[in-house]
ChimeraX commands (.cxc) that place a marker at each C-alpha (Angstrom):
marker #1 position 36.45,-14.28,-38.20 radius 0.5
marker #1 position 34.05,-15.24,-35.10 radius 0.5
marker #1 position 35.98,-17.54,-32.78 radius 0.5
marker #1 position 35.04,-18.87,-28.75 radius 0.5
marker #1 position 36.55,-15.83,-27.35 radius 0.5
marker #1 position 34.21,-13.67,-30.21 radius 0.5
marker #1 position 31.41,-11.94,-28.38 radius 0.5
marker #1 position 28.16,-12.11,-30.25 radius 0.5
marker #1 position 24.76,-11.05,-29.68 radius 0.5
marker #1 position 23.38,-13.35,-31.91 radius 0.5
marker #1 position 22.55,-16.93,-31.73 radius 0.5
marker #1 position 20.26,-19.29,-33.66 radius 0.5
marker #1 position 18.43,-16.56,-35.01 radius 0.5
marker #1 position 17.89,-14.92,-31.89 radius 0.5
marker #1 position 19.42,-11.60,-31.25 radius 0.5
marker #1 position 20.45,-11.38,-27.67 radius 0.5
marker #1 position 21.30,-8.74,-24.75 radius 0.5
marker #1 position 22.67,-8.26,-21.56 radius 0.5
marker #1 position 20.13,-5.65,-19.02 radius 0.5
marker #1 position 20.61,-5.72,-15.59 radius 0.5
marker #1 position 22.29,-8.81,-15.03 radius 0.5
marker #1 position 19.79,-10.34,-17.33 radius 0.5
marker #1 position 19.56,-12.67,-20.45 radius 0.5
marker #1 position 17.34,-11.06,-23.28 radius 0.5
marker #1 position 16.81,-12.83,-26.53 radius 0.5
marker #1 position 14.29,-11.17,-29.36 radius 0.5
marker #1 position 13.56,-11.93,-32.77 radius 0.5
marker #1 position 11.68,-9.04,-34.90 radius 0.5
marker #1 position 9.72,-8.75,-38.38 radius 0.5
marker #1 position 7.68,-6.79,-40.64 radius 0.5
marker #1 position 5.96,-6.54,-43.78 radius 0.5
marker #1 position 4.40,-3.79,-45.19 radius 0.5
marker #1 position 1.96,-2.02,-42.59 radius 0.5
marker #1 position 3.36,-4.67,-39.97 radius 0.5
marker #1 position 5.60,-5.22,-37.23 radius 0.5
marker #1 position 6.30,-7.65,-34.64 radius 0.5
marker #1 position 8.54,-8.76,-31.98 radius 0.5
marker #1 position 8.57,-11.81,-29.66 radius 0.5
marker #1 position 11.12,-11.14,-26.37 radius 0.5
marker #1 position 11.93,-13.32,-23.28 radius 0.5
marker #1 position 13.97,-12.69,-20.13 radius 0.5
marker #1 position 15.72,-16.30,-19.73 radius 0.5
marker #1 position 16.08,-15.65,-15.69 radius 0.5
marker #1 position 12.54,-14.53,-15.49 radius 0.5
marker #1 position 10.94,-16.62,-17.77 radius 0.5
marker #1 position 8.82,-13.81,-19.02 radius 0.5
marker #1 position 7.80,-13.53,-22.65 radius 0.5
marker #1 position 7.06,-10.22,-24.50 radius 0.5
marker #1 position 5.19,-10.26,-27.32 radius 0.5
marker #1 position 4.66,-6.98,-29.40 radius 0.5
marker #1 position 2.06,-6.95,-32.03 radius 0.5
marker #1 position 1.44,-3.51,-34.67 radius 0.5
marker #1 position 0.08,-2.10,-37.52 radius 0.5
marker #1 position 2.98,0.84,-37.68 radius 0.5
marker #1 position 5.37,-0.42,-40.22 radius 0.5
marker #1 position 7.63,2.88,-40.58 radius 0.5
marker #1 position 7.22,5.29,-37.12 radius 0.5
marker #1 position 8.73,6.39,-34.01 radius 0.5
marker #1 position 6.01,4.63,-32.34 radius 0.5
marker #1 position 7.32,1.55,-32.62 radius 0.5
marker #1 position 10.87,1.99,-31.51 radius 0.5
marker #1 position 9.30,3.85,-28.07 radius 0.5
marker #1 position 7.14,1.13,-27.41 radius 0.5
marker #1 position 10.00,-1.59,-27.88 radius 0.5
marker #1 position 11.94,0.60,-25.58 radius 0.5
marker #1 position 9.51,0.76,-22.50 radius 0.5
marker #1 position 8.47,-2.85,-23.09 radius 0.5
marker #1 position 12.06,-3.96,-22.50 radius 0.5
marker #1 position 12.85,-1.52,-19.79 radius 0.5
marker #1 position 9.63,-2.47,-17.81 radius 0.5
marker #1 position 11.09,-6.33,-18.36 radius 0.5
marker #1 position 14.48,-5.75,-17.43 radius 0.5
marker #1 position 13.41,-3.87,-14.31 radius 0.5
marker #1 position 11.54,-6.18,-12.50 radius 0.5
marker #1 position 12.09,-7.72,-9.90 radius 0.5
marker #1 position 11.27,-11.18,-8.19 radius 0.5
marker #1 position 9.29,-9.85,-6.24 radius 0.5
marker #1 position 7.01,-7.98,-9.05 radius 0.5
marker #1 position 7.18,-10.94,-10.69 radius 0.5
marker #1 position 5.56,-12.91,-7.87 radius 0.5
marker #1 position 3.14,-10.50,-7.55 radius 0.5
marker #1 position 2.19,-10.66,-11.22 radius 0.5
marker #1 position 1.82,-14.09,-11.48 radius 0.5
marker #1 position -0.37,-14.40,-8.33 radius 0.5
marker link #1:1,2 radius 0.2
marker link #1:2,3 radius 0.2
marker link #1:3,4 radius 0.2
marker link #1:4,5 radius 0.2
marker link #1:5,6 radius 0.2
marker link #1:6,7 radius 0.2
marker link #1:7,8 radius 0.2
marker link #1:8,9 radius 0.2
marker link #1:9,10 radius 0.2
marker link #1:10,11 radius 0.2
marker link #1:11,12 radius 0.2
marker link #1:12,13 radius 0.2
marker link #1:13,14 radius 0.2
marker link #1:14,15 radius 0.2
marker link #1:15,16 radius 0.2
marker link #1:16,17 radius 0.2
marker link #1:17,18 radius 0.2
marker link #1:18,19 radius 0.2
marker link #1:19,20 radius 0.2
marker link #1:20,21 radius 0.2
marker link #1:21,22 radius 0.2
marker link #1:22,23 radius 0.2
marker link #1:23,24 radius 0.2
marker link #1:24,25 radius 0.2
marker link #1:25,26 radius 0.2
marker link #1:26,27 radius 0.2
marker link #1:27,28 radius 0.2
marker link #1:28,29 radius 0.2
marker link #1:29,30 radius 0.2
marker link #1:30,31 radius 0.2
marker link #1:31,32 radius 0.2
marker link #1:32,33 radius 0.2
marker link #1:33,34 radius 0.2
marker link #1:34,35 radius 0.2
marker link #1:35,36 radius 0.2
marker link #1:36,37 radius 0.2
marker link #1:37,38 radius 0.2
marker link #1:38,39 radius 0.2
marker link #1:39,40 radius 0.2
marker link #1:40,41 radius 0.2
marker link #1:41,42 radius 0.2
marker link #1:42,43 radius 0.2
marker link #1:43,44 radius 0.2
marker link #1:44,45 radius 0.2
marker link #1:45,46 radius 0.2
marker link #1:46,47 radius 0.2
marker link #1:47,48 radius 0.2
marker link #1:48,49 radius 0.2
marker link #1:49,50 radius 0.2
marker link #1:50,51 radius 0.2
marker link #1:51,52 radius 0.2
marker link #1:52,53 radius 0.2
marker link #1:53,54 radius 0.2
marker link #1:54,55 radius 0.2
marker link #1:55,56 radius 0.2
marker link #1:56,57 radius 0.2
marker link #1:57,58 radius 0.2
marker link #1:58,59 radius 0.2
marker link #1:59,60 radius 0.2
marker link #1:60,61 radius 0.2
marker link #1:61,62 radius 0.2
marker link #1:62,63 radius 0.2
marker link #1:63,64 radius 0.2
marker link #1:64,65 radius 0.2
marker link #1:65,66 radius 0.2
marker link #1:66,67 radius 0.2
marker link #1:67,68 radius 0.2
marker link #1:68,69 radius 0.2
marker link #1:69,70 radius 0.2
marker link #1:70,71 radius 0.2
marker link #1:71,72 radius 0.2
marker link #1:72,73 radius 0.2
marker link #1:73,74 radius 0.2
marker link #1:74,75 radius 0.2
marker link #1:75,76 radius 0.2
marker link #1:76,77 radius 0.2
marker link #1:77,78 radius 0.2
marker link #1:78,79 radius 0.2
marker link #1:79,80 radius 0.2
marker link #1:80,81 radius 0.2
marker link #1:81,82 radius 0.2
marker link #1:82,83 radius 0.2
marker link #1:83,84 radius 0.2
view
């Protein structure tokens, strides 16, 4: 039974995590030969957006894993810089 005091990491279809003091929701899908993910640091307002043609592979779960390290690592700064 899920109550207020329940933890969750899922909301409105959105699964959601906590990486350095920062807000991550994702939602991912496939179909055969497909995969996708869309990402977005709340703080940062940054949006990832993963796009492949590897359905079944390792490849996918290492570039999900960089993608979302690289956004949870920056900083204001970085993101400053990107944007300008």
């Amino acid at each position: 039974m899920i109550n207020e005091t329940t933890p969750v990491n899922y909301g409105m279809g959105w699964l959601i995590r906590h990486r350095n003091n920062k807000k991550i929701v994702f939602h991912d899908g496939s179909a055969f030969g497909y995969r996708a993910l869309l990402g977005k640091s709340l703080q940062d307002d940054l949006t990832l957006i993963i796009l492949t043609n590897c359905f079944k592979s390792e490849l996918w779960t290492k570039i999900y894993n960089r993608c979302s390290y690289i956004i949870s690592e920056l900083s204001e700064m970085d993101i400053e810089k990107l944007l300008n």
